[in-house]
C-alpha positions as CSV (number, residue, x, y, z in Angstrom):
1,X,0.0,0.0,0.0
2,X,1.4,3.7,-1.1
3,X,0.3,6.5,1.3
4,X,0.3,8.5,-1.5
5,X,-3.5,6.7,-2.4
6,X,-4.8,8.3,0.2
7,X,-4.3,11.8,-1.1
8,X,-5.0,10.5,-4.3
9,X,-8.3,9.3,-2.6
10,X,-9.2,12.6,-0.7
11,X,-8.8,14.4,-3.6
12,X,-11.3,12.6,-5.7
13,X,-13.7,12.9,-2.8
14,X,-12.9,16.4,-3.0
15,X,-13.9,17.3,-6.5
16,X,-15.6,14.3,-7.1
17,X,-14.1,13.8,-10.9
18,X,-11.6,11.3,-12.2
19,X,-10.4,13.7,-14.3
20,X,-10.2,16.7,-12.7
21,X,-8.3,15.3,-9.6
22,X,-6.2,12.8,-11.9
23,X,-5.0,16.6,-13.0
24,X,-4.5,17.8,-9.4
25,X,-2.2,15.1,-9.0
26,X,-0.8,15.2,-12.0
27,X,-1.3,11.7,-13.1
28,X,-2.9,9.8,-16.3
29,X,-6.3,9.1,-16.1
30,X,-5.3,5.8,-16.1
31,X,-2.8,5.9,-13.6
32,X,-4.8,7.8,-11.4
33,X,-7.2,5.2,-11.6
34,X,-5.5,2.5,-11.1
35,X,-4.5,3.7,-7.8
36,X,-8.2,3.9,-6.7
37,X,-8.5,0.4,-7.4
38,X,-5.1,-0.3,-6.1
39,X,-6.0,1.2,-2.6
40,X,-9.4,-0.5,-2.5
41,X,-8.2,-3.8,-2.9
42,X,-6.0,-2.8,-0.4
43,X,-9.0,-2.2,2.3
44,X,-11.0,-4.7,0.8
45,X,-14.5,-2.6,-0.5
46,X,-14.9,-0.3,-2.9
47,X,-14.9,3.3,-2.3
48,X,-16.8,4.9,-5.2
49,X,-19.6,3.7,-7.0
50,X,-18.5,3.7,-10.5
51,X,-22.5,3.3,-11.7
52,X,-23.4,7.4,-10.4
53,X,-22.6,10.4,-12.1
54,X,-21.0,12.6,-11.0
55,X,-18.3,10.5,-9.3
56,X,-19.9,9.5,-6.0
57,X,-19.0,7.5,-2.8
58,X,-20.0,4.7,-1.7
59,X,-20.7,4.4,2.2
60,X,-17.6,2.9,2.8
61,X,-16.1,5.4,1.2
62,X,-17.7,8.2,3.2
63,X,-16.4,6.5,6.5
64,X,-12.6,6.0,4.9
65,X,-12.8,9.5,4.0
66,X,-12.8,10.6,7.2
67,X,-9.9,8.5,9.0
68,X,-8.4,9.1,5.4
69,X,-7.8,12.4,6.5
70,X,-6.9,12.2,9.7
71,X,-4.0,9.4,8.8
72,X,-2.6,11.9,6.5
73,X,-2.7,14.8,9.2
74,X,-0.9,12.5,11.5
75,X,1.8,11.1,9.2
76,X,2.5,15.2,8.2
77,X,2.1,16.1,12.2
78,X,4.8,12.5,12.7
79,X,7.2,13.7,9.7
80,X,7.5,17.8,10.9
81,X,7.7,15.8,15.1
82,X,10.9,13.8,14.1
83,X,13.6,17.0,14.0
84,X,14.2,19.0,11.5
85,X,18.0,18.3,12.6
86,X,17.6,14.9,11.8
87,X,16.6,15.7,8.4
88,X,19.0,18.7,7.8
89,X,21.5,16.9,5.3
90,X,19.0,14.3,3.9
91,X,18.4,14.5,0.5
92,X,15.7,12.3,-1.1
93,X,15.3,12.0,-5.0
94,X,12.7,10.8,-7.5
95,X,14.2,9.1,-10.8
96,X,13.8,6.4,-13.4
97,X,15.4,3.0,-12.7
98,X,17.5,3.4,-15.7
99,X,18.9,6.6,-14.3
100,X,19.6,5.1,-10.8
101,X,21.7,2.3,-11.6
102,X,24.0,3.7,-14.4
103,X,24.2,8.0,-13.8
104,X,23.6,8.1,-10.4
105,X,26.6,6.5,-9.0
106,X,29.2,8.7,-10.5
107,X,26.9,11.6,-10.1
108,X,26.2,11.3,-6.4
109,X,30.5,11.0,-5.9
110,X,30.3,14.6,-7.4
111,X,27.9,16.1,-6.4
112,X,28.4,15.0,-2.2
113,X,32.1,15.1,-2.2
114,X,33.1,17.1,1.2
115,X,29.6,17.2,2.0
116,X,28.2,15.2,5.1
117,X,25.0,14.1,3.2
118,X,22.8,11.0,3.3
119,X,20.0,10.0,0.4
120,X,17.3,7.9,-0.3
121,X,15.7,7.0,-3.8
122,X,12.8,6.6,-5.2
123,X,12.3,4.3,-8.5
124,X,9.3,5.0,-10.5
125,X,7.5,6.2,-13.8
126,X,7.2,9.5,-15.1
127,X,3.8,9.9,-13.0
128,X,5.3,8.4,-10.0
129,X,8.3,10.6,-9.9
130,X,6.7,13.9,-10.9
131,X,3.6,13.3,-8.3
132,X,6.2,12.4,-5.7
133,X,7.9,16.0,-6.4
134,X,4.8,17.8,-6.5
135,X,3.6,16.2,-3.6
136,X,6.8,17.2,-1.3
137,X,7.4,13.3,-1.0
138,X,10.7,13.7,-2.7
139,X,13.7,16.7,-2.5
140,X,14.7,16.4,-6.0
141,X,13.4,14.8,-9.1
142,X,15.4,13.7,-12.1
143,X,14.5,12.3,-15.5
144,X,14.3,12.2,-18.8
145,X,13.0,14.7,-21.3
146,X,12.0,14.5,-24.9
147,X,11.2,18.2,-27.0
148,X,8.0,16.4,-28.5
149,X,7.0,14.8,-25.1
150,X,7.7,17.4,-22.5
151,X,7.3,16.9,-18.7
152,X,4.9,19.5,-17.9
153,X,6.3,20.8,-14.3
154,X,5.2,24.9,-13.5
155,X,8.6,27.0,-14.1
156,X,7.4,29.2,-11.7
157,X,7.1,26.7,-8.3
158,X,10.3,24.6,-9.4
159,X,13.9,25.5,-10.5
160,X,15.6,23.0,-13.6
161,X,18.5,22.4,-14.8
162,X,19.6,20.0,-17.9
163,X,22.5,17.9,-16.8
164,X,22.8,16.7,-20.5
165,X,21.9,15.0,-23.7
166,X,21.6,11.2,-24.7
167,X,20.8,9.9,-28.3
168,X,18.2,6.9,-28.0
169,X,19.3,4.5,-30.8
170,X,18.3,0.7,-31.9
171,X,19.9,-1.8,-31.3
172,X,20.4,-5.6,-32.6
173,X,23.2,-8.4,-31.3
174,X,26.2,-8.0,-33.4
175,X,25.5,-11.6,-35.2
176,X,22.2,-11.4,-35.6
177,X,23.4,-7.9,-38.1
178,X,26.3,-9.1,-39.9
179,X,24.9,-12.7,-40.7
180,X,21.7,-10.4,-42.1
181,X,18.9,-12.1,-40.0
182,X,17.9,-8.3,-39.0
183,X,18.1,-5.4,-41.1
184,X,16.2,-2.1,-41.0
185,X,13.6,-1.3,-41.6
186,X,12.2,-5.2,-42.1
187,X,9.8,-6.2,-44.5
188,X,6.1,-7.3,-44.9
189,X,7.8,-10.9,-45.9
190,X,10.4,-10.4,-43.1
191,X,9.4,-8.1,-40.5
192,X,12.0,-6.8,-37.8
193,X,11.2,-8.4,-34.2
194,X,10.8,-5.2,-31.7
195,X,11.6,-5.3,-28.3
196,X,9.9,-2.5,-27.0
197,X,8.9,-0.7,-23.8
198,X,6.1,-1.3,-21.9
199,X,3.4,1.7,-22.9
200,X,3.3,2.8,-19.3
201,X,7.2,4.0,-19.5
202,X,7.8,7.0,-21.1
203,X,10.3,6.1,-23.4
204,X,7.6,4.3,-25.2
205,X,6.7,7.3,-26.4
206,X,9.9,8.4,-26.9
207,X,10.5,5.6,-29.2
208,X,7.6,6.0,-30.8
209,X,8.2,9.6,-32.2
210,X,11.8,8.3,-33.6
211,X,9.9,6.1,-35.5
212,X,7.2,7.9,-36.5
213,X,9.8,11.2,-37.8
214,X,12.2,8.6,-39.3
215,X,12.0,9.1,-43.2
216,X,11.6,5.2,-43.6
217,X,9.2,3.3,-41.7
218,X,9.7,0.1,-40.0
219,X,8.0,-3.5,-40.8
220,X,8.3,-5.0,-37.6
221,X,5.9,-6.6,-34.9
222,X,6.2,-6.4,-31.2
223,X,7.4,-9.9,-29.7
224,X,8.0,-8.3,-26.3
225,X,7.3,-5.5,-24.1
226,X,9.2,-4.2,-20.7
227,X,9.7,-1.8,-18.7
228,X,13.2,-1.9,-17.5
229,X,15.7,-1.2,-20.6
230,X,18.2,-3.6,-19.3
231,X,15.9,-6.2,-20.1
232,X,15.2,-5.1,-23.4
233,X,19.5,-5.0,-24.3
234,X,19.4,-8.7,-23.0
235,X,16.8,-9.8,-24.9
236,X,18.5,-8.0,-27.6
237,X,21.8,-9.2,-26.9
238,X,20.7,-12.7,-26.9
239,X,19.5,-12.2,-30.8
240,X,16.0,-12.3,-29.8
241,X,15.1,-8.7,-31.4
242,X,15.7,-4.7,-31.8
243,X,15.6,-2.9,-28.9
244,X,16.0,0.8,-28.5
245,X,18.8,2.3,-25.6
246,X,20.1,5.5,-24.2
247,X,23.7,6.3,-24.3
248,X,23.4,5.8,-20.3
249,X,22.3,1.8,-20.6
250,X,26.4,1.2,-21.8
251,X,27.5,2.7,-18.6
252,X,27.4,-0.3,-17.0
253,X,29.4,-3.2,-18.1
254,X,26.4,-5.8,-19.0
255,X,28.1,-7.8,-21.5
256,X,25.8,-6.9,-24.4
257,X,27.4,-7.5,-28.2
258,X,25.1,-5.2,-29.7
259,X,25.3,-2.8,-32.6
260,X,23.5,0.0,-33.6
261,X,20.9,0.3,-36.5
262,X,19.8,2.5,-39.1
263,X,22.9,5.3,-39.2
264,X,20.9,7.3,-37.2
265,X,17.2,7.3,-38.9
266,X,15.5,6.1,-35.9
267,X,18.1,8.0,-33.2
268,X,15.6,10.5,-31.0
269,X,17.3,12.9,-28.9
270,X,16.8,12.9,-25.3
271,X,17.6,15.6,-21.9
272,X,18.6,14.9,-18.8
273,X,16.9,17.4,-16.1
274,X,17.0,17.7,-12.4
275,X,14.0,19.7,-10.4
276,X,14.2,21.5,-7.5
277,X,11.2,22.8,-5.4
278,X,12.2,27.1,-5.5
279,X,12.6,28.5,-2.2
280,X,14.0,25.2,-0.6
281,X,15.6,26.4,2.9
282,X,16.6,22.5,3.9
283,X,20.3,22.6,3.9
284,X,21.3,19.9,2.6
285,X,19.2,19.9,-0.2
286,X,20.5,23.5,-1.7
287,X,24.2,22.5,-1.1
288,X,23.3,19.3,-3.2
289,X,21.4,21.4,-6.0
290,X,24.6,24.4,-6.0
291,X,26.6,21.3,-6.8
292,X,24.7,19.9,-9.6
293,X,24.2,23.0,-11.0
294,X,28.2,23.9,-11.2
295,X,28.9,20.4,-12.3
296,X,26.1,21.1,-15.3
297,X,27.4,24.4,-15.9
298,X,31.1,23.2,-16.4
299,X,29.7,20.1,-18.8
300,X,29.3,17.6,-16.4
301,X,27.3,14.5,-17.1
């Protein structure tokens, strides 16, 4: 269970619209949705009756509502109660898997060198990391950003900066090229296999614009879907497909023989940005950010 549901749950009994509150909390529909359900299979009855319009509760949901609300009081009153010294040089940050286990490592020696900091993650989707941000559940946020596909965060309540660029390319294993099993873009009689991400991750999209700009379209069908990316280069690796990676999946020495397709016809351009809540006074959090932004500023990545 995600405490965050029950914010996600007052809201809706707030304005009493899927839509409107999926907005509030800056999540999908879908997403938004799905953490309804999520939190009333949690308790076991469902909150809103789905059959009433506009969005109504059920009775059980009129009685959660209530200790709903005073749960979330208390874990705000319990968070601000456990010392503000405790918390002074604790940092917490929002990213992407793919982000965590290949950037992060040599970012975070930069960034906290000298500096007697402590940090804890959180892994998620776009909607996960961006509502945790919003929220206050998380310091910092950093992700991915596409021109097409923007990340629609207010400029005004939260400072950016672009840590850099990385080209997503396709990808094939090295034997499966050069013995010409895969070529690009496929054919009706020999379509490519795609190993592609899972529609909830937003490099799907991502993807999806490289192919849909590229001046030759692909013949291929989907044989698999994923989320993480370093599933998708060992299903690739293993000759099972093409797969499309960042520049950051190679950080990490996976073993992969791969090579990359299409001399650049399906390459999409990608940022990578880091958020800050303006006006932060925790300590710890604004030495972090003065470092990220003089490592961006002198061409860190």
């Amino acid at each position: 269970m995600d405490t965050r549901w029950f914010q996600d749950f007052l809201t809706l009994a707030e304005v009493r619209n899927f839509t409107k509150a999926a907005e509030i909390r800056n999540l999908s529909q879908a997403a938004f949705s799905r953490r309804i359900q999520g939190l009333e299979q949690w308790l076991g009855v469902k909150l809103v009756d789905r059959n009433a319009f506009p969005t109504t509760l059920t009775d059980a949901g009129e009685r959660f509502r209530q200790t709903a609300a005073e749960v979330t009081a208390k874990l705000a009153d319990a968070k601000a109660e456990l010392g503000a010294a405790d918390t002074r040089n604790h940092v917490r940050i929002a990213l992407p898997y793919a982000l965590a286990t290949t950037r992060l490592p040599a970012w975070w020696k930069r960034w906290s060198s000298g500096q007697p900091l402590t940090c804890s993650l959180e892994l998620g989707n776009v909607h996960d990391t961006v509502s945790a941000l919003m929220s206050g559940a998380v310091d910092l946020l950093i992700c991915f950003q596409q021109a097409q596909h923007p990340i629609r965060i207010d400029e005004a309540r939260y400072e950016q900066v672009t840590l850099g660029t990385e080209v997503v390319r396709p990808y094939a294993a090295r034997a499966e090229v050069e013995s010409g099993r895969l070529r690009m873009p496929g054919t009706q009689a020999q379509p490519l296999p795609l190993l592609m991400y899972s529609p909830t991750v937003y490099f799907a999209r991502v993807v999806e614009i490289a192919m849909e700009q590229a001046s030759e379209k692909i013949s291929g069908v989907r044989v698999f879907e994923a989320e993480m990316s370093d599933v998708l280069g060992d299903l690739a690796s293993s000759g099972l497909g093409v797969a499309w990676l960042a520049d950051s999946s190679f950080e990490s020495d996976r073993g992969w023989d791969l090579v990359a397709l299409g001399d650049g016809k399906w390459n999409v351009e990608v940022s990578i940005c880091a958020y800050k809540a303006a006006g932060s006074r925790q300590p710890g959090v604004e030495a972090l950010w003065q470092e990220i932004c003089r490592h961006s500023e002198a061409g860190d990545r």
